[in-house]
C-alpha positions in Angstrom: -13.4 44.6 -166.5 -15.4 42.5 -169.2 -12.3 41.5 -170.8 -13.2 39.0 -173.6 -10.7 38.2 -175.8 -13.2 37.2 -179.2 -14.0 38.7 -182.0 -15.8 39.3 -184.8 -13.6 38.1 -188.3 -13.6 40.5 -191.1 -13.4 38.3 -193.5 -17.2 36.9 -192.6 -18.3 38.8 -195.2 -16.3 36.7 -197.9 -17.5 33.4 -196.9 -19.3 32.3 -200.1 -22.9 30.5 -199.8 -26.1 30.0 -202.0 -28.0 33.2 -202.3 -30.7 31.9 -200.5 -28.6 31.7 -197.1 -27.6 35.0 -197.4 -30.3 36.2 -195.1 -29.6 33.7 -192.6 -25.4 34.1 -193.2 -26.0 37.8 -192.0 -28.9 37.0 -189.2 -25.8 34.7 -187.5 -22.8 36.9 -188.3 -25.2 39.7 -186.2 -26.8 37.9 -183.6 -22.8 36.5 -182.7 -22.2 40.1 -183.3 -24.3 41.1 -180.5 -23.4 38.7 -177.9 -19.9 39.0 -178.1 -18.7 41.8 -176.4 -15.2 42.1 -177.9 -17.0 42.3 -181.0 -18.8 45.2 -180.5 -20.5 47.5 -178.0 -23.7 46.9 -178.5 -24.0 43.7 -176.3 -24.7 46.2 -173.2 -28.1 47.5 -174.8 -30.2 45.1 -173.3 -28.9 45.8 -169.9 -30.8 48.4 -167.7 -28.5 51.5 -167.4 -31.0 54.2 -166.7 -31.1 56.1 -164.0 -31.7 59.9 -162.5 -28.3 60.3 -161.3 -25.4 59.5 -163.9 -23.1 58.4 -161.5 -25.1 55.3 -160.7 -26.1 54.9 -164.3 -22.6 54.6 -165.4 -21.9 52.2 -162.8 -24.8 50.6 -164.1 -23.1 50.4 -167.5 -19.9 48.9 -165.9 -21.3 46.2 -163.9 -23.3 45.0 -167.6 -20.0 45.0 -169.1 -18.9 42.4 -166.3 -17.2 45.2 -163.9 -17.5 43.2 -160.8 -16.4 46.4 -158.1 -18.7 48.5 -159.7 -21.7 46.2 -159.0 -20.4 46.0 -155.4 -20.7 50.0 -155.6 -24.0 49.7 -156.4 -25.1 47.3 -153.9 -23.5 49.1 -151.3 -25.3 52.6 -152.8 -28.9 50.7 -153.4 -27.8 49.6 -149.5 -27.7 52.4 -148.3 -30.9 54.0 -149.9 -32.9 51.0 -148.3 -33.7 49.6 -151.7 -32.8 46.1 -150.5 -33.7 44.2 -153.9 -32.0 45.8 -155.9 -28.7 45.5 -153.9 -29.6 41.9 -153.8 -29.5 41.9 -157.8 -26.0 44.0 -157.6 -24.5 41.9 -155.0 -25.7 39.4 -156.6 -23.3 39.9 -160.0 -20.7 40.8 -157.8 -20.5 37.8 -155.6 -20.4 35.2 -158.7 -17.5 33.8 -159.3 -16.0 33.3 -163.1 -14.2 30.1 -164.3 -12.3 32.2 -166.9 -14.2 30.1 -170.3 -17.3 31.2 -172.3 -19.3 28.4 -174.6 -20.0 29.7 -177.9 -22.3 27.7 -180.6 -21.1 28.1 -184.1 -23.8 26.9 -186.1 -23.7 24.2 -189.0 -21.5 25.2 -192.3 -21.4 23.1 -195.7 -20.2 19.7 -194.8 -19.3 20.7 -190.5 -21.9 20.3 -187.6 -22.2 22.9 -185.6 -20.5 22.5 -182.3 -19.9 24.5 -179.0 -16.5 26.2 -178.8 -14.8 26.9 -175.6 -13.2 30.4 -175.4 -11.2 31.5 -173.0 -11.4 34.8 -171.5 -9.4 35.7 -168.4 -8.3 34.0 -165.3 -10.7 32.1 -163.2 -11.5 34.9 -159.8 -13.4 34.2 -157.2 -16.4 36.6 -156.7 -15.9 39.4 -154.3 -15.9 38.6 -150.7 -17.9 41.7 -149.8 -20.5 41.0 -152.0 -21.0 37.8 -150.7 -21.0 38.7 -146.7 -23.6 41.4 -148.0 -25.7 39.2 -149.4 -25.1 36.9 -146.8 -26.8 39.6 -144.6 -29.6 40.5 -146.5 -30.5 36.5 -146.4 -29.9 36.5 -142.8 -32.4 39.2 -141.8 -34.4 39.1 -144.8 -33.9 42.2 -147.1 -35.0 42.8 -150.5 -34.5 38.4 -150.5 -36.9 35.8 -148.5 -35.3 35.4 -145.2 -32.9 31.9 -145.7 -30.3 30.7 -143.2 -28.8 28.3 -145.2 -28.8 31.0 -148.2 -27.1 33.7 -145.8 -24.7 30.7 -144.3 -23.4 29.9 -147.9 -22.5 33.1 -148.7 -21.2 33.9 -145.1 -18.7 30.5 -145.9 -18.0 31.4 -149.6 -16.7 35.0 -148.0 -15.1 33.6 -145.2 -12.9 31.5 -147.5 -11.2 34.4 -148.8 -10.9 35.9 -145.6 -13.2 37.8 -144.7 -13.6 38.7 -140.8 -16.9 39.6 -140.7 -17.9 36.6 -142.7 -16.1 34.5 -139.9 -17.8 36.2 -137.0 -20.9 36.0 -138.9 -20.7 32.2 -140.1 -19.7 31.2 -136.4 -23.2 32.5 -135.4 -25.1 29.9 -137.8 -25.1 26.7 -136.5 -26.1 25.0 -139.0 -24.5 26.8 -141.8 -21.2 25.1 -141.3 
């Protein structure tokens, strides 16, 4: 679902500068490049995407690309395997919620300062309310996180805002959560 609506120009490589900026035309052409995942593909190679089955190594893939349901999947798998940090981490991604808008730096050019550009790129959502009464409950009892009521109470309310039931049941058990 990483859905980001930028990318790179073609005509970048037209743009005339003195031969010395050359070097440093192309070092910021790539490094936007990279970081810009309408651009290209490559913006997922730093994200860890190993592992022994390929199942969960695709999902892996996803969630780095912004899928947020598939880094629920793998929350709920790590979960279930008992490795409580690292469904923390995918839980985690998939209980943030996105405001739609990226910031992008465009560096100096000529006679312009460089300035931050907004750039829109979807519709704000809310992060997934099962993520969030998941992490809620790893806070709560202390898995794979250091044990925080307050911690496990915000994300019991966040969830519970959307409508979950168990996040409900759950916050009306923390006092002082509310």
């Amino acid at each position: 679902m990483g859905d980001s609506l930028v990318s790179c120009p073609s005509d970048w490589g037209r743009i005339s500068m003195p031969g010395p900026m050359l070097p440093l035309r192309v070092i910021i052409v790539l490094m936007f490049c990279l970081f810009v995942t309408g651009c290209t593909s490559t913006g997922s190679i730093f994200c860890d995407s190993e592992h022994p089955e390929p199942k969960i190594a695709n999902l892996m893939k996803e969630s780095c690309a912004g899928n947020r349901l598939a880094a629920l999947q793998l929350g709920l798998w790590f979960e279930g395997h008992e490795q409580y940090p690292e469904a923390a981490h995918y839980f985690e991604i998939a209980s943030t919620p996105s405001s739609g808008r990226n910031y992008l730096y465009v560096p100096p050019a000529g006679d312009v300062p460089g300035f931050t550009m907004p750039v829109d790129s979807g519709m704000h959502q809310d992060g997934l309310a099962e993520a969030q009464f998941r992490l809620g409950l790893l806070y709560l009892h202390g898995q794979g996180v250091g044990q925080n009521a307050k911690k496990a109470g915000k994300y019991f309310k966040l969830a519970a805002e959307q409508g979950h039931s168990g996040a409900v049941k759950a916050l009306s058990q923390i006092p002082k959560a509310r």
